[in-house]
ChimeraX commands (.cxc) that place a marker at each C-alpha (Angstrom):
marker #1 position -20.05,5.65,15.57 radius 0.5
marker #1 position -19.49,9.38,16.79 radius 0.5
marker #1 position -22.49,11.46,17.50 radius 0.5
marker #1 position -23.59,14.55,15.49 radius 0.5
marker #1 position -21.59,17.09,16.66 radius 0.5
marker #1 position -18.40,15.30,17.94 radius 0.5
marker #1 position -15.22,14.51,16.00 radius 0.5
marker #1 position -13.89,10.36,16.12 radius 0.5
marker #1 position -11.60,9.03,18.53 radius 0.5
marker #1 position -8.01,9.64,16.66 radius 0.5
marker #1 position -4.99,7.79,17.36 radius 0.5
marker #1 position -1.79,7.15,15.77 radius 0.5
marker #1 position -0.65,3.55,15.00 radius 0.5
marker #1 position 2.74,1.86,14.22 radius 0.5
marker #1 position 4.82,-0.59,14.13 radius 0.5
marker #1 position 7.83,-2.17,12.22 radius 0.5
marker #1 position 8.75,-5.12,10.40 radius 0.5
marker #1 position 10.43,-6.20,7.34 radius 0.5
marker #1 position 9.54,-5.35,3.07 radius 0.5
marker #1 position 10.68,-7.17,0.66 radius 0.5
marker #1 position 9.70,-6.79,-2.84 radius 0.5
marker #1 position 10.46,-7.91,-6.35 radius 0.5
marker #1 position 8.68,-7.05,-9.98 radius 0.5
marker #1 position 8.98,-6.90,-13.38 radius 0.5
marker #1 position 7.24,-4.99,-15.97 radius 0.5
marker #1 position 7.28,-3.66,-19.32 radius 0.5
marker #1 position 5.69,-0.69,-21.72 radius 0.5
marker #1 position 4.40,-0.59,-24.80 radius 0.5
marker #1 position 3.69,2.19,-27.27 radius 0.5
marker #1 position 0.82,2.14,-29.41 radius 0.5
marker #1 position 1.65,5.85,-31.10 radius 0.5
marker #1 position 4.17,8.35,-29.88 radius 0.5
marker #1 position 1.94,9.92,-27.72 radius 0.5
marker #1 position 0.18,6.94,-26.27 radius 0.5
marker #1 position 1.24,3.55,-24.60 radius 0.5
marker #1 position 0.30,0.76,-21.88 radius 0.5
marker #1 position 2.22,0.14,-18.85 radius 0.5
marker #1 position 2.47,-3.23,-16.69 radius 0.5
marker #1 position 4.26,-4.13,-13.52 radius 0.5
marker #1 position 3.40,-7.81,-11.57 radius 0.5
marker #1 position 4.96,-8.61,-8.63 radius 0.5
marker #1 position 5.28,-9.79,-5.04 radius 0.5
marker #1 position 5.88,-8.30,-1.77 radius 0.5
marker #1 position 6.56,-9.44,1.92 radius 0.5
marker #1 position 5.51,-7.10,4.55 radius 0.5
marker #1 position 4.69,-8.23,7.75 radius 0.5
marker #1 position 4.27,-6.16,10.97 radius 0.5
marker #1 position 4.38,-8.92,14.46 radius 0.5
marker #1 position 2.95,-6.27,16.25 radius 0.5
marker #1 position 1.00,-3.20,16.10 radius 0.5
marker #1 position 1.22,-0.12,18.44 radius 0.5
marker #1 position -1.66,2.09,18.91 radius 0.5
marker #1 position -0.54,5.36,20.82 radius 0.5
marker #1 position 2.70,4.00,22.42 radius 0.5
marker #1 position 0.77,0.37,23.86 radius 0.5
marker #1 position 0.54,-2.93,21.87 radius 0.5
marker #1 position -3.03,-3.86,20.23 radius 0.5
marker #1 position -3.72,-7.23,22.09 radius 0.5
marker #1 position -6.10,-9.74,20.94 radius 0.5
marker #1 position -8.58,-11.23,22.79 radius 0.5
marker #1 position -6.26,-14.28,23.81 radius 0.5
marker #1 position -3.76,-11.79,25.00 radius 0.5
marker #1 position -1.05,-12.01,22.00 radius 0.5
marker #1 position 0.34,-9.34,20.10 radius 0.5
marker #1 position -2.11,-8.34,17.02 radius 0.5
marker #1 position -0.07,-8.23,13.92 radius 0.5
marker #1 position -0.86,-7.04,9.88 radius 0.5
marker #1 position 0.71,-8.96,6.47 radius 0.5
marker #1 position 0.50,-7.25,3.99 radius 0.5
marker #1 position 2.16,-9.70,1.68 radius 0.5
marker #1 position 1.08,-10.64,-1.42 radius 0.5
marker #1 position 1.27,-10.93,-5.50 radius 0.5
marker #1 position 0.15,-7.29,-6.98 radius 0.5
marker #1 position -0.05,-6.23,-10.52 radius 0.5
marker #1 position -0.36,-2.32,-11.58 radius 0.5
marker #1 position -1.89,-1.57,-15.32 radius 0.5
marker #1 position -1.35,2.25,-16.79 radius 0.5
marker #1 position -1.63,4.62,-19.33 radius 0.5
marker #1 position 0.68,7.00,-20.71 radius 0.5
marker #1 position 0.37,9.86,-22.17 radius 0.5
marker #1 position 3.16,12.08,-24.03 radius 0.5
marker #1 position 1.40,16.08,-25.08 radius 0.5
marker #1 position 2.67,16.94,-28.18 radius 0.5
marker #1 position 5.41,20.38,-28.41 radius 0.5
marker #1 position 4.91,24.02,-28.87 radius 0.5
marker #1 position 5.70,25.19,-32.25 radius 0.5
marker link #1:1,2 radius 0.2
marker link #1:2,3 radius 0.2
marker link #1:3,4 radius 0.2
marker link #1:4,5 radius 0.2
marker link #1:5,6 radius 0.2
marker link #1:6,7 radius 0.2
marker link #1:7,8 radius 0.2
marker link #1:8,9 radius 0.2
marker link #1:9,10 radius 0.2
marker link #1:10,11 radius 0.2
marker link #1:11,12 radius 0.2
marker link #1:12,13 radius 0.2
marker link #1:13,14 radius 0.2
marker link #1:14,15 radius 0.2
marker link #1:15,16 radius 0.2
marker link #1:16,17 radius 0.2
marker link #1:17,18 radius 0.2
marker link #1:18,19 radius 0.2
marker link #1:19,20 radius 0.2
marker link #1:20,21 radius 0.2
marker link #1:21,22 radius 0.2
marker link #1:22,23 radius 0.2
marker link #1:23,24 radius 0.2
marker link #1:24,25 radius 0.2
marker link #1:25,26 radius 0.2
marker link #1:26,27 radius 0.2
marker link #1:27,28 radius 0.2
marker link #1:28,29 radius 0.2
marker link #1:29,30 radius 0.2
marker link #1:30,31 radius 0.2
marker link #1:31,32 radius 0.2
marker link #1:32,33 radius 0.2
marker link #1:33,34 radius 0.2
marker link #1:34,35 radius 0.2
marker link #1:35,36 radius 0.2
marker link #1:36,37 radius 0.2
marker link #1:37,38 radius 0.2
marker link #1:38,39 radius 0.2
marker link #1:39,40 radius 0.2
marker link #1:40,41 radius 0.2
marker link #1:41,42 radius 0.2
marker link #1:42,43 radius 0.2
marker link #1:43,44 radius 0.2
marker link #1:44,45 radius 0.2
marker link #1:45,46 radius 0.2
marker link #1:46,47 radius 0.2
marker link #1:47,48 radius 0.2
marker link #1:48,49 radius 0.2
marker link #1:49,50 radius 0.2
marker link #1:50,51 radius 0.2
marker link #1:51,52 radius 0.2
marker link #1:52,53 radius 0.2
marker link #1:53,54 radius 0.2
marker link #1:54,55 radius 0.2
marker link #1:55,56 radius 0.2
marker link #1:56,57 radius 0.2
marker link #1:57,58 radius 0.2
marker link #1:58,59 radius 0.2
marker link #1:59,60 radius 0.2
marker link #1:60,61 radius 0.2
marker link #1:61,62 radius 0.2
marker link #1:62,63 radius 0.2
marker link #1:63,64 radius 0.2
marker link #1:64,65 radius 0.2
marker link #1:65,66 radius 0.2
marker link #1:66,67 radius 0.2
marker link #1:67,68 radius 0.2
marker link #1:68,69 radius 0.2
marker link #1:69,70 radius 0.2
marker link #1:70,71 radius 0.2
marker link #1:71,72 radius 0.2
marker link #1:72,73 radius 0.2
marker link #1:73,74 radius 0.2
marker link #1:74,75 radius 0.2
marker link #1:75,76 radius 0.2
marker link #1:76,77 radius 0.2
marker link #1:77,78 radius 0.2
marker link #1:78,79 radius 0.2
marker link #1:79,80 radius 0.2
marker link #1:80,81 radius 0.2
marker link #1:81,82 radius 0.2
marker link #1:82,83 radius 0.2
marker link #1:83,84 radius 0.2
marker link #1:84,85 radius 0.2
marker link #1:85,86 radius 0.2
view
């Protein structure tokens, strides 16, 4: 917690690691002006190691902290087409 009056500590983080992704999806248009949009799919990202400020985030057992952010995701949407100018 900061107190009243003071801004949060700031740092910037990092790291690298590998993406892989793959999807499929589709639309489908209920009038000319309106449809629904899907997209499932999966994606591998995995960082071994993050950096905070130019040092490596330890854990408490003294190895190398790392984030996955793999996973199955699926996106839903709505589109919408205005009608010309005449």
């Amino acid at each position: 917690m900061s107190q009243p009056g003071t801004s949060p500590l700031e740092g910037r983080i990092g790291g690298t690691g590998a993406l892989y992704e793959a999807y499929g999806g589709g639309s489908w248009w209920a009038t000319p002006q309106l449809g629904l949009e899907g997209v499932a799919g999966y994606r591998y990202a995995k960082i071994n190691a993050v950096n905070i400020e130019g040092g490596a985030l330890i854990s408490s057992s003294g190895e190398p902290v790392g984030v996955d952010f793999s996973g199955p995701y699926l996106r839903l949407g709505v589109k919408l087409v205005a009608k010309g100018i005449e």
